[in-house]
N, C-alpha and C positions, 0 to 999 in steps of 0.2 A: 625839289619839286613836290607839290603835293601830291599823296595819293587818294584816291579815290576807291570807293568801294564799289560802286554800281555802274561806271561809265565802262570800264569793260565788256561787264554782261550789255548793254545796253549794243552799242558797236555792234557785239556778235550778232546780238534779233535783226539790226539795219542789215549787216550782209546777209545774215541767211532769209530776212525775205524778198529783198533785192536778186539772192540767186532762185529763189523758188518763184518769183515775176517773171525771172527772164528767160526759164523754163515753160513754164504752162503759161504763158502769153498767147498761144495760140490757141486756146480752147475755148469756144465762143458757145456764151449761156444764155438763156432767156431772161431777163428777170423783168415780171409786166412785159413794157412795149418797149422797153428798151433788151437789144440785141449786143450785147459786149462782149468785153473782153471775162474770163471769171477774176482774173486778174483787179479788178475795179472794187472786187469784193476788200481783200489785202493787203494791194500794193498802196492805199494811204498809209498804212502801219508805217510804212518807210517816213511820209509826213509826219507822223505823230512823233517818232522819236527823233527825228530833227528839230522841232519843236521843243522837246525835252530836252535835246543836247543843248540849243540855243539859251533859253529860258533857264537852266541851272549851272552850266558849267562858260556857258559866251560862245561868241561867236566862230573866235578861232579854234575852238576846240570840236566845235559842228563841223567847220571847215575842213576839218583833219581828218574826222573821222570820215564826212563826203569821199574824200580823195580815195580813202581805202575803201570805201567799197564800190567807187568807180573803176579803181584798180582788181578787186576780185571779180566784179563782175567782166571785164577785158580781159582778165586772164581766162576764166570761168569761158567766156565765148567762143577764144580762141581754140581753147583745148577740146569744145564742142566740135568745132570744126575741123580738126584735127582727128577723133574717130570719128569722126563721118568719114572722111574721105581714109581711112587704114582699110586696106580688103579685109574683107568678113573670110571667116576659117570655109572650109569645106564641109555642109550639112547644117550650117547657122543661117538659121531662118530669119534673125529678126532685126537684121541691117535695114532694109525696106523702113521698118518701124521708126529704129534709130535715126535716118538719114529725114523722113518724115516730120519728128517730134524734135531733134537738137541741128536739123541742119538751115542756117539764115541764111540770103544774099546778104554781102556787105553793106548792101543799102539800108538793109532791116539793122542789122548790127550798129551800124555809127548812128542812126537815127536814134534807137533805144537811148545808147550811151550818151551823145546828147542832149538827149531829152531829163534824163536824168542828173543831169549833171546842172543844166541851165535852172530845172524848176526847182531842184532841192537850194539851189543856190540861193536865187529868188526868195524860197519861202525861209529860208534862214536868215537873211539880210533884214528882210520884213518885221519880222521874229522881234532882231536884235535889235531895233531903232527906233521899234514903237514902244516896246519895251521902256528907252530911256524918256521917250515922248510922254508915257500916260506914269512915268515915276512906277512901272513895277505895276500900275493896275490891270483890270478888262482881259484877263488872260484867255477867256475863251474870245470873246472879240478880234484877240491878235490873232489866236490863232488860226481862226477861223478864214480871217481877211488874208494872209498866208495862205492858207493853202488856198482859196480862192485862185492866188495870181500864180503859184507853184505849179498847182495843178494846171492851170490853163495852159499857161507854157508849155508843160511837159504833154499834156497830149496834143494841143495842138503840133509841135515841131515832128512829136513821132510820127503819126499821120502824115506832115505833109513833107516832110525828110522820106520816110517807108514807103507810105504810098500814092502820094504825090501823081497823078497819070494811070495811077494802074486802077484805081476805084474812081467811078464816077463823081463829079462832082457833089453832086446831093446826098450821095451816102457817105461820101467823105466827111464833109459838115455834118451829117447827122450824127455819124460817128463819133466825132471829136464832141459835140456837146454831149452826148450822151454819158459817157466816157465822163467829160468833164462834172457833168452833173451827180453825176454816182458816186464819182471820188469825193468831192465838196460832203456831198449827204452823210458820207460815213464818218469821216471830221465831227462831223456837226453831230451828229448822234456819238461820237466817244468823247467829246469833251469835257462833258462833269468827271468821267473816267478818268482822262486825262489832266486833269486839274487837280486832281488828290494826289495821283501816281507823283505826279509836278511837285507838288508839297510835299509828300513822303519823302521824296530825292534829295529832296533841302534840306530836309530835316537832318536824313542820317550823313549826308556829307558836310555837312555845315559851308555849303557854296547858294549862291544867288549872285550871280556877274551881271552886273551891269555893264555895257557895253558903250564906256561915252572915251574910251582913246581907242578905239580898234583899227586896224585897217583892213579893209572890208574887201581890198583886193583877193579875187577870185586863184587867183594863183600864187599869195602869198604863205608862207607855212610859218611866218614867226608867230610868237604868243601874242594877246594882248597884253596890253600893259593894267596891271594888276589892280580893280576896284573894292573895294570892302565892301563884304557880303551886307546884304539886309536881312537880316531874321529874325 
């Protein structure tokens, strides 16, 4: 099996900003007339190196990497929710805080991890087929068009999975475009960034997959069946 030199490091950035998303998700910022999450500033990043995983190493190896940090972030929840509910010592003041800031209903919880799960999937499927579509061209276009549909998914389903009944109709929908629109924008303004980082990756690993035997099943963990690189 071949080794890689930067798809480890890469992995590690998707979990730890996948778990610092699903921490400060409730902290809500101004920015203009849009009222969000601050979350909407970062949690593309997660996009972008899916993109990277898709676009240099294929699809099933984005795939793989998905799973783990669906899987950290569920364990990561669980164990939230596990000191919440431990009693606080005698003269510990800052349970309140803790139970406040890491404590979800399950309906927030499955909703997140859904959400996550559905639109990274989406934007890596996308990634990998137009990819074989434009022969390897238009990489900001792809990616762009990606997170487009990634992102839509995923905020809409957490919205309407999370809070679904509890927020008004009209704030709900404001919510979710807003949301949607901030995530796309950040995309869209790191993408010449992104397109060098994309090319650097290529370089030192000497990979570029093209993705034309894959199977693209959501729950499958085999490899793809191996394309010669273009460099």
């Amino acid at each position: 099996m071949k080794e890689y030199k930067v798809l480890g490091i890469i992995t590690i950035l998707y979990v730890v900003f996948q778990l610092v998303a699903d921490v400060t998700a409730g902290k809500i910022i101004q920015l203009g007339i849009f009222t969000v999450s601050a979350t909407a500033l970062y949690f593309p990043f997660t996009y972008i190196f899916g993109d990277i995983l898709t676009e240099v190493y294929g699809f099933a190896k984005a795939r793989k990497v998905l799973w783990q940090v669906l899987g950290a972030s569920v364990l990561a929840g669980i164990i939230y929710q596990v000191v919440v509910l431990l009693p606080a010592a005698p003269g510990f003041e800052g349970s309140d805080a803790y139970t406040r800031v890491l404590g979800s209903v399950p309906r927030i919880l499955v909703g997140g991890w859904l959400a996550v799960f559905v639109g990274a999937y989406l934007n890596d499927v996308i990634m990998a087929k137009m990819k074989v579509l434009t022969n390897g061209k238009h990489f900001g276009a792809r990616a762009i068009l990606s997170t487009v549909v990634g992102e839509g998914a995923n905020t809409s389903i957490f919205y309407m999975v999370a809070l679904f009944g509890i927020l008004p109709h009209s704030i709900l929908i404001a919510s979710i475009l807003s949301g949607w629109f901030l995530k796309v924008a950040v995309e869209v303004l790191m993408v010449p960034v992104t397109a060098r980082v994309v090319h650097y990756i290529k370089r030192i690993e000497q990979e570029d997959y093209y993705d034309k035997q894959t199977n693209f099943t959501p729950f499958s963990f085999d490899e793809a069946t191996t394309v010669p690189a273009r460099l």
